[in-house]
N, C-alpha and C positions, 0 to 999 in steps of 0.2 A: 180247612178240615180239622175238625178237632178230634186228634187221636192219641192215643196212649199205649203203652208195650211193656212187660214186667215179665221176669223170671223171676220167680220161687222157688225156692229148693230149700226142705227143710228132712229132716230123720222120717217124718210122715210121708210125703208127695213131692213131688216136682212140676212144677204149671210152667208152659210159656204161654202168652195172652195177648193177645192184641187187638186194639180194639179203636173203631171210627163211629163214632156220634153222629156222624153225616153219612150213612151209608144207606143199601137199599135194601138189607135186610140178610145179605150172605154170611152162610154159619158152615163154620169147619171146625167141629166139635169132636171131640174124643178126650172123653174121660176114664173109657173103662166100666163106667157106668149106663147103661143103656137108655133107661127110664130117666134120667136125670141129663143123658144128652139130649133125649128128646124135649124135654122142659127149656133146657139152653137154645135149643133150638128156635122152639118157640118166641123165646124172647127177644133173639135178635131176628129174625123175620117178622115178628108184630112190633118191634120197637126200630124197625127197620137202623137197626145196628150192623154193624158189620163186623163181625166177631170169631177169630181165629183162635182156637183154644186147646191145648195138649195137656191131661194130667195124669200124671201115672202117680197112682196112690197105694198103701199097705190097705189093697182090697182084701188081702189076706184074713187081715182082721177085721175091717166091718168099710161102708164106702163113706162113713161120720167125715174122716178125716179129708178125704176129697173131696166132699160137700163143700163142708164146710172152708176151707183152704181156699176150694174156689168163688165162694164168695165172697173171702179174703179180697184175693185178685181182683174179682170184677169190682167190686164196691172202688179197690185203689185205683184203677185205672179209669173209671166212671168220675172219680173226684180231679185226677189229675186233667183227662181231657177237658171236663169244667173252667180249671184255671179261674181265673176270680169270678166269674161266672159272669159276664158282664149281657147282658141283654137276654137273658134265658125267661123263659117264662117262670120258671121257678116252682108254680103248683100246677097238679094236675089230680084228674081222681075220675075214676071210669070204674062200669057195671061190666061184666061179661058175663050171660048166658052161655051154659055149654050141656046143652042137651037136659039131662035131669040137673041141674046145677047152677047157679050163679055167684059169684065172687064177686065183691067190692075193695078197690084199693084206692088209695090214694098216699101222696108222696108232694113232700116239702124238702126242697133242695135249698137246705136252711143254712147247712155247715155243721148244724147240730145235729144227734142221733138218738132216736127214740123208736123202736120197732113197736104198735100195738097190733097183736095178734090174738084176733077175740077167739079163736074156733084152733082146739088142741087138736091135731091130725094125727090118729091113729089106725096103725095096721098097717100092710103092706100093696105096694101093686108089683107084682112078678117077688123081685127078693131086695126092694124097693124101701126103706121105712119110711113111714109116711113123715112123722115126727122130724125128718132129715128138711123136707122144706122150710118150716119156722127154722132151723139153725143158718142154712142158708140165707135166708131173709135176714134174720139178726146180724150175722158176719158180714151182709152186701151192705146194709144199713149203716153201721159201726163207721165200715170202712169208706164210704159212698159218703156221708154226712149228710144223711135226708133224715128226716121224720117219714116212717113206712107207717099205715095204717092198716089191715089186711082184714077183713070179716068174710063169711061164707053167709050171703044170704036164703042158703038152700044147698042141705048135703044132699048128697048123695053117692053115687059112684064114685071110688078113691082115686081113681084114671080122672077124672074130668073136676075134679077137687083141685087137685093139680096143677091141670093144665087151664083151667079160669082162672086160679091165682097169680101164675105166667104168663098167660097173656092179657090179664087185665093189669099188671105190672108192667109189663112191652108199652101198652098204650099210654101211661102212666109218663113212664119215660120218653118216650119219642115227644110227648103234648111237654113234657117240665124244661126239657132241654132243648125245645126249640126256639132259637133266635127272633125275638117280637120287640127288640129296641135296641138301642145303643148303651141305655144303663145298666147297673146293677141293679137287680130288683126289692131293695131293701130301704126303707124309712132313714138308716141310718149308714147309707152309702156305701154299708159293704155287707159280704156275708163270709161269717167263719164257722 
């Protein structure tokens, strides 16, 4: 089982996180943030992760810094369970339909980071900023060492904007990071 566990504590937030690549999808999420658990949610029940997650952040001032933070963590903990990444698929890339909506992602578990995010997400869902999703993806990216790709081939509803980009990210993950050989999947026998 490839898993990973990280405490955080900085002036901003405090995350504990723990996390199984081989799981069947259970989420114990609390961030404080509602709409942004349920996105976390989403990910590890579509990317059938198994994902335990506590953040208490200065919501006081805006939920940026728990976002953000925790895609800190997950990206580090995503890289660490990796480990040299030896027989992973390594690409992956999936459409999700969601009602008036569909999102496209795809994702290179390259070692290298490159987040492209064609579609800027404005506004809010409940007290929500939309604009908080691309930070997340940038900081899971960063810290993850994928190449993310992310396009909205159809806005619409900010709710389902969302939640196609996390869970066609889930699927993303679950298809990169499963086990289809014995090597490393790279030309030049490794990836960093």
């Amino acid at each position: 089982m490839r898993r990973a566990n990280l405490t955080r504590n900085t002036k901003e937030t405090q995350i504990a996180l723990s996390l199984c690549l081989d799981g069947a999808g259970s989420a114990q999420v609390a961030t404080g943030v509602g709409f942004f658990d349920h996105m976390l949610t989403l990910l590890a029940v579509h990317g059938r992760l198994d994902l335990s997650l506590t953040c208490k952040g200065d919501l006081e001032v805006d939920a940026h810094h728990t976002v953000e933070d925790v895609g800190i963590a997950l990206g580090s903990c995503v890289r660490e369970a990796l480990g040299e990444k030896r027989g992973i698929a390594r690409f992956a890339d999936h459409i999700v339909p969601m009602d008036d909506v569909a999102a496209q992602v795809a994702v290179d578990f390259s070692g290298r980071s490159a987040l492209i995010f064609e579609e800027m997400l404005t506004g809010k869902v409940g007290s929500f900023d939309m604009e908080l999703v691309e930070e997340f993806l940038r900081a899971f990216t960063a810290h993850a060492g994928c190449n993310l790709y992310v396009r909205l081939l159809h806005a619409g509803n900010r709710h389902h904007e969302a939640e196609a980009i996390f869970k066609a990210l889930a699927l993303c993950l679950r298809d990169a990071v499963k086990i289809v050989s014995d090597a490393v999947p790279s030309s030049k026998g490794m990836l960093e």
